[in-house]
N, C-alpha and C positions, 0 to 999 in steps of 0.2 A: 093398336100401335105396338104391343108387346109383339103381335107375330110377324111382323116387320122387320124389331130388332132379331127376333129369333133367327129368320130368313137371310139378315147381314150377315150375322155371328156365322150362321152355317155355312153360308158363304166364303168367308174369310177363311174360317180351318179349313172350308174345300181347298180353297185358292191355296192355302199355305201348306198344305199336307201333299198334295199335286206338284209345286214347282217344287218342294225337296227331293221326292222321288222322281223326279225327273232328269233334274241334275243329275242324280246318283245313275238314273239307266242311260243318258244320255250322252253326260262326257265320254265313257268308253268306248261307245259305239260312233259319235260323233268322232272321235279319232279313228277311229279303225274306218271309217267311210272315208274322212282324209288323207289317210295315207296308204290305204291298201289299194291295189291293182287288183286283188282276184276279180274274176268276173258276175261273181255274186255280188260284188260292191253294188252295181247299177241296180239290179233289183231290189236288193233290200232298202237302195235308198230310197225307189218308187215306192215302195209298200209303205215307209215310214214316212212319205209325203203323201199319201193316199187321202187322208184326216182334209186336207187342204182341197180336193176335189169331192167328195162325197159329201151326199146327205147327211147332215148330222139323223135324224131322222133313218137312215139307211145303217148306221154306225150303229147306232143306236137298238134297230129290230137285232143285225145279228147277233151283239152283244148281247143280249135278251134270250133268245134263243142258245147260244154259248153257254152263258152264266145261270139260265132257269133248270128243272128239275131232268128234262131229257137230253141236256148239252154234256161234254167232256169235260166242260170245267166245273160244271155245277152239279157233276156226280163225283170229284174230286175235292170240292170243297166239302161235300157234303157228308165224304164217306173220310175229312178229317176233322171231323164233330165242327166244318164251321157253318155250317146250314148250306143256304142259299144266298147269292149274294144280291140278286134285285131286290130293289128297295127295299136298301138298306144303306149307310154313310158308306160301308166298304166296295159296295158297290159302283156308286157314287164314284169314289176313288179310284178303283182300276177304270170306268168307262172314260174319268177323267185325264189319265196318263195316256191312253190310246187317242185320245181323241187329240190331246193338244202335245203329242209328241214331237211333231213337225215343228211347232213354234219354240222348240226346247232341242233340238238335234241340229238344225238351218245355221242357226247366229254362231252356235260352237263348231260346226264343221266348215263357215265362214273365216272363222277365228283362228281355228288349227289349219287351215288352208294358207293363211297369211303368214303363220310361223317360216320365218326365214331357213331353208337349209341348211345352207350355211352354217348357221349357227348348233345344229341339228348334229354336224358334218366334226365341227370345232369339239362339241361336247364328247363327242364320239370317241376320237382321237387322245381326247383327256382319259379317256378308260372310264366313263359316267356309262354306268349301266343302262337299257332301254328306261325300265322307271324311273332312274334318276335322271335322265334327261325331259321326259317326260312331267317330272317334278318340276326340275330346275328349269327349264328352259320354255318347254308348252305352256307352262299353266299361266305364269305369271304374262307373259305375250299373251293370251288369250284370255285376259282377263275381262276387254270390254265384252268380248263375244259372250261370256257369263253373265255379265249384269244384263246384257240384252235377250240373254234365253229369260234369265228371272222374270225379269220385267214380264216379258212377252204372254211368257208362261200362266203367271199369276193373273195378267189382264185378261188370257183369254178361256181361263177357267171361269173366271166373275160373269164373263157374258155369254158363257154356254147356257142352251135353252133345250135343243130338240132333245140332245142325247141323256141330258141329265131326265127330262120331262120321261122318256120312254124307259130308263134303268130306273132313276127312282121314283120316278111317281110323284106326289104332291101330299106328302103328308108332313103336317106340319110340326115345326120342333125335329124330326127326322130327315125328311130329303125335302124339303121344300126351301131352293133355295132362292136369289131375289132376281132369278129372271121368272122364275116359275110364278112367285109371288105377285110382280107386275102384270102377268098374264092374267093371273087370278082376279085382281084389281080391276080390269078392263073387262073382265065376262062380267064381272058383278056390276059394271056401270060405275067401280067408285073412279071415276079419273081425277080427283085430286088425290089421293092416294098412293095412282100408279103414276101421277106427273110429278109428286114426291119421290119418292122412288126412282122413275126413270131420269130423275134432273139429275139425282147424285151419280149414275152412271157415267151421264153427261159430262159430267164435272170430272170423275176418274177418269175416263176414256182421257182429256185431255191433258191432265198430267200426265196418264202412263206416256202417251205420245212425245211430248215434251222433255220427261226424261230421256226417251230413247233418242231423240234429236241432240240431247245435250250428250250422248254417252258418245253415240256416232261421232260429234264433234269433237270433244275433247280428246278420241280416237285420232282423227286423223289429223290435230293439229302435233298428237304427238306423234304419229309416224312419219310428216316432214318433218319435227325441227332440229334442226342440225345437232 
């Protein structure tokens, strides 16, 4: 039972270390996808919804290959005393920002997409610098589109399986986290164990939903009312 909790705990700092860095690479970018016209706009926004059609599995080998001893980032890390980053939390961590980028960049470029010009137009005119409108004006209007990346974000770090299973591996107290553990659970034949386990996912999966219905809602009962 101890490696159970272990396998939450890792989970949860996965979950919660993943949606902070995501926010922080995502707002920018999620703006710049909104409002730019270059024509790289379209591409990079395919690339950064890519995660949404691909095998995790698939995600998962390159980033292996990338991050191991013969890739460019894993002779970079390596040659800045940080090792290697397969399996290992850090690891963990970058394969996890790649992979659920899309669920963190979508809801905010949803969000900055709905910001009124106008208003944009108004701030302008007041002599409100690009970041100061961007402060004043974007963020606070785009506020559900944040609780919806978080949400999103955090939910669907808990339920990755392929890309965490291929980056870090299954050791436990380290990268073993509680989709890897129900797996575990189920090769070993304990299924009450893994029906432990998968009930509380069960049970997550339907509050995160739930929040996001409620956020959606109280969204647009405030963009009608008068």
């Amino acid at each position: 039972m101890n490696e159970h909790w272990q396998a939450i705990w890792l989970t949860l700092k996965l979950a919660g270390t993943t949606t902070a860095l995501l926010l922080l690479i995502a707002t920018p970018l999620a703006w710049w996808l909104a409002r730019s016209r270059h024509w790289l706009s379209q591409p990079i926004a395919a690339i950064v919804a890519m995660p949404l059609v691909l095998p995790p599995t698939v995600l998962g080998f390159y980033l292996l290959l990338l991050l191991g001893p013969d890739g460019p980032i894993g002779a970079l890390t390596k040659s800045l005393g940080l090792g290697y980053l397969p399996f290992t939390f850090g690891g963990l961590v970058l394969a996890s920002v790649v992979y659920s980028l899309p669920f963190a960049v979508q809801p905010l470029q949803n969000a900055f997409n709905a910001v009124p010009e106008r208003m944009l137009e108004v701030a302008a005119t007041l002599r409100a610098s690009p970041w100061d409108r961007f402060i004043s004006v974007a963020l606070p209007l785009a506020r559900p589109g944040f609780l919806s990346a978080a949400v999103l974000a955090f939910a669907h770090t808990v339920g990755e399986f392929g890309v965490v299973l291929m980056i870090g591996g299954n050791i436990p107290g380290e990268t073993r986290v509680l989709s890897v553990a129900i797996y575990d659970q189920v090769e070993t034949l304990q299924y009450a164990n893994a029906h432990w386990l998968s009930a509380g996912l069960v049970g997550f999966s339907f509050v995160v939903l739930l929040s996001l219905y409620l956020i959606n809602g109280r969204a647009n009962s405030s963009a009608v009312r008068p």
